[in-house]
C-alpha positions as CSV (number, residue, x, y, z in Angstrom):
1,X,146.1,79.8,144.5
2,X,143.1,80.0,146.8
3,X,142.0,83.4,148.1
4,X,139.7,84.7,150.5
5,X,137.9,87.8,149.2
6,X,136.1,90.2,151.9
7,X,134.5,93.5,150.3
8,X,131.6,95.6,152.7
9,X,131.5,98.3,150.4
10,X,127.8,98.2,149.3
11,X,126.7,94.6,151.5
12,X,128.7,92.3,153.4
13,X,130.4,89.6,151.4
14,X,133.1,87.3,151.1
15,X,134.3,84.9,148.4
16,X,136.6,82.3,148.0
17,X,137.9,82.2,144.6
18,X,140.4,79.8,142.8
19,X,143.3,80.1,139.7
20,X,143.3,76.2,139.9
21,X,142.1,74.1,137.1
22,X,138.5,72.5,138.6
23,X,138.8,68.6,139.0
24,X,139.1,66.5,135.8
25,X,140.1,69.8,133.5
26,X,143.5,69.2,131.3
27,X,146.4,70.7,132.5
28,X,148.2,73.0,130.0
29,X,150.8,71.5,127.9
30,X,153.6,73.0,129.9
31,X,152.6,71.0,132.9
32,X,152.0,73.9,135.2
33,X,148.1,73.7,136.4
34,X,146.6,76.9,136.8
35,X,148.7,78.7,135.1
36,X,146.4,79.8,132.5
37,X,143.1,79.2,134.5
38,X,140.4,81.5,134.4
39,X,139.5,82.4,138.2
40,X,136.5,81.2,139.2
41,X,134.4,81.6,142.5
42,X,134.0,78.6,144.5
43,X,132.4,79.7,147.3
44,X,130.4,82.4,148.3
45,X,128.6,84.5,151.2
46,X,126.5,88.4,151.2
47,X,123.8,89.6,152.7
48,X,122.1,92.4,152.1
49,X,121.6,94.0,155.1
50,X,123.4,96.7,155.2
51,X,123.2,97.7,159.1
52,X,124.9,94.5,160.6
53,X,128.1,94.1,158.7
54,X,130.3,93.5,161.7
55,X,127.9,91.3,163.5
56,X,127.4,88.9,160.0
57,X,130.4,89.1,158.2
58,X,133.1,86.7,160.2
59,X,130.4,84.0,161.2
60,X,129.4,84.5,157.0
61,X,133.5,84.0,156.3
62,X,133.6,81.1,158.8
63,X,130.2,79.2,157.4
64,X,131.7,79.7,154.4
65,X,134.3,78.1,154.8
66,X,132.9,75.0,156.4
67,X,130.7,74.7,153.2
68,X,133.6,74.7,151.5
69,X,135.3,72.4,154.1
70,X,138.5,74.9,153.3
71,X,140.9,76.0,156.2
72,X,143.2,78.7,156.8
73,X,145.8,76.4,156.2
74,X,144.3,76.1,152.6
75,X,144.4,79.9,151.4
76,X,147.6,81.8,150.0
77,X,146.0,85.1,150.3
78,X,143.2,87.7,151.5
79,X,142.3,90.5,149.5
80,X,140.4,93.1,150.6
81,X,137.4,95.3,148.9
82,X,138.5,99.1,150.1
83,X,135.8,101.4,148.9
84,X,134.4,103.6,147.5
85,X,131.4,102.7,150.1
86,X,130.2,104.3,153.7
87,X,133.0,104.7,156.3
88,X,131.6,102.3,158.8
89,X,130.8,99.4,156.5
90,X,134.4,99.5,154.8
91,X,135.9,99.8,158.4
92,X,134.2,96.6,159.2
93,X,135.4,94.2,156.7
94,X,139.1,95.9,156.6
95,X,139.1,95.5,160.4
96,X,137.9,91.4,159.6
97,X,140.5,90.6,156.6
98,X,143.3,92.6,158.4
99,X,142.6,90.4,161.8
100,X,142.1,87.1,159.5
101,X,145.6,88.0,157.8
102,X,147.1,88.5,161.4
103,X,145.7,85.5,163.5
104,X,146.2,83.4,160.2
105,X,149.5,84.6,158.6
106,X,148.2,85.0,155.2
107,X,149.8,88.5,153.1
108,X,146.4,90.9,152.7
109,X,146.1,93.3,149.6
110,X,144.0,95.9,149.3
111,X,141.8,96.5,146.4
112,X,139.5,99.5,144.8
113,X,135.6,97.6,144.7
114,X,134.9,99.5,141.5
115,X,138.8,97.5,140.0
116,X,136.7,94.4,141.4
117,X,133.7,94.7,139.5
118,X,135.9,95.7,136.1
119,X,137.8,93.1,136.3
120,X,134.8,90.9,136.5
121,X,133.4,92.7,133.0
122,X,136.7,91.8,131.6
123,X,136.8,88.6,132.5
124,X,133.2,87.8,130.5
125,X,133.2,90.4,128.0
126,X,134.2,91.3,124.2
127,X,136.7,93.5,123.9
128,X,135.2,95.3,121.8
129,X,132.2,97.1,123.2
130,X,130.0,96.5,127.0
131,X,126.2,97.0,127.5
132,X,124.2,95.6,130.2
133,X,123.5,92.7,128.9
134,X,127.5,91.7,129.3
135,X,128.3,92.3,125.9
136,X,130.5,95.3,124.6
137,X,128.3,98.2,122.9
138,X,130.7,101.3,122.9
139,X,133.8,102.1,120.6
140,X,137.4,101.8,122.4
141,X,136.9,99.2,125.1
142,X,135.8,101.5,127.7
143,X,133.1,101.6,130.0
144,X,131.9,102.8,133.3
145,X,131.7,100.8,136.5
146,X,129.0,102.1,139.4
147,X,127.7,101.5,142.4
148,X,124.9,102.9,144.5
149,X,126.5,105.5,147.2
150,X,123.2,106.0,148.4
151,X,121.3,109.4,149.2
152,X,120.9,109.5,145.5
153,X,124.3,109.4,144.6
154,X,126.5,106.5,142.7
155,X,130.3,106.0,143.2
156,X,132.1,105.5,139.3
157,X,135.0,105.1,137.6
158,X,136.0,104.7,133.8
159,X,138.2,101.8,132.7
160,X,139.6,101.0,129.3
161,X,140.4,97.6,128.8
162,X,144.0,97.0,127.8
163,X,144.7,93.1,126.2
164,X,141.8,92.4,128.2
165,X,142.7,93.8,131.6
166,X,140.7,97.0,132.9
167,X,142.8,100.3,133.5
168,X,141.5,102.7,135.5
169,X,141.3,106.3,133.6
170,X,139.3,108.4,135.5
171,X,138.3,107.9,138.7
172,X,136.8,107.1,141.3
173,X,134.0,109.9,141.8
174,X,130.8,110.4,143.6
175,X,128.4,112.1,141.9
């Protein structure tokens, strides 16, 4: 499964990220490949200016893509990054995935950016404990995820992880 992610929520940025085994990796005993792969990111854009999200972020998607010589043809989904994060910059890449999943008939799904970035210390941590160095530090498997809200302000939420999958149990706040 190939998916186009699009998240404006602190920067514009897009990813295009895989369940397929990479070329020349085994395929799992029960002949279904990717299956059991780990996601990985095979392309990616962001920039970090936060001003010009609707001016960069389709001809970002689109270069992207060329890199990747990918077409719409190739993706089975979009999934899209829907805040916490400033009104305007959110609008902008829900407004771009929501018209990509139109003009290309591909199903969109929404997704909280603080799940995104869990989900990401799940993916690469112990499930024991997690400290800023990736590894897990605290007792329970659970752990805060934030992200600058600006004006001297961060957006959080507190996860637990589960058999190694993040559940949100508190959250999101601004604080």
């Amino acid at each position: 499964m190939l998916i186009l992610a699009v998240d404006t929520s602190a920067i514009a940025s897009a990813a295009l990220v895989s369940d397929d085994a990479p070329a020349g990796a085994e395929t799992p005993a029960d002949g279904n490949a990717g299956s059991s792969a780990v996601p990985r990111i095979v392309a990616a854009f962001a920039t970090e200016d936060t001003r010009s999200h609707a001016e960069v972020l389709a001809p970002g998607i689109n270069a992207m893509l060329a890199e990747a010589q990918v077409t719409s043809s190739d993706l089975d989904a979009i999934v899209v990054g829907v805040g916490p994060g400033p009104f305007t910059g959110l609008r902008s890449g829900i407004v771009t995935a929501r018209t990509l999943s139109f003009v290309w008939k591909l199903p969109l799904h929404g997704m909280m950016s603080l799940d995104a970035v869990a989900w990401s210390v799940a993916g690469s941590a112990d499930p024991g404990n997690v400290g800023f160095d990736g590894t897990f530090q605290g007792t329970g498997g659970e752990f805060l995820v934030a992200t600058d809200a600006r004006r001297k302000e961060v957006y959080w939420a507190k996860y637990r992880l589960a058999d190694g999958t993040p559940e949100l149990i508190d959250g999101p706040h601004v604080g």
